[in-house]
N, C-alpha and C positions, 0 to 999 in steps of 0.2 A: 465573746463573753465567756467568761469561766463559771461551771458550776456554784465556784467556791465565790464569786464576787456576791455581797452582802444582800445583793436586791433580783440574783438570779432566780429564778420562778420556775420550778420544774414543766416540763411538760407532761397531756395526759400519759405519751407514751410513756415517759420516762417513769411515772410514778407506777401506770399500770407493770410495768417490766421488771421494776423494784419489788412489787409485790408478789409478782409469781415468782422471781426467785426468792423470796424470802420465806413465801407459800412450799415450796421446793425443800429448804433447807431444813424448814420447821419438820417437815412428812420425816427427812433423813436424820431428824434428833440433834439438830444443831442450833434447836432454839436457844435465842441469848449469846449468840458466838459476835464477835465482831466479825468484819470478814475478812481480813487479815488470820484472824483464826482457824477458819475454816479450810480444810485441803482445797490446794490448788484445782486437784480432779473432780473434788466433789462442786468449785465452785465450775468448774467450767460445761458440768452437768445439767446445773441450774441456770446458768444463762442459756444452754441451749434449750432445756426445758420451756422459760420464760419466750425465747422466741419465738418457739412452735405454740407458745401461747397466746400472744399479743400480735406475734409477724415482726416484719422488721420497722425501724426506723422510719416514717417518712419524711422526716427531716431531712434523713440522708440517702436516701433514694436521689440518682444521677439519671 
């Protein structure tokens, strides 16, 4: 199932991981940026940030 289908339902994870990097971005003064806007480095900061936040996935834990 795709994020983007009409009735897809986030997960905790997914939404907790949302919010730290957005928590992340806000700190680096890119509040209101889309994330297309935002530098690729400064985005890939923030997802590692959000990781060491939340951990990983256990959805996708093998």
């Amino acid at each position: 199932m795709s994020k983007y289908d009409e009735d897809y339902e986030s997960s905790d994870w997914e939404v907790a991981f949302s919010n730290a990097v957005q928590e992340y971005l806000n700190g680096a003064g890119c509040s209101g940026l889309s994330e297309d806007e935002v530098d690729p480095d400064l985005m890939a900061e923030a997802e590692a940030h959000a990781l060491e936040v939340v951990g990983p996935n256990p959805d996708e834990e093998e």
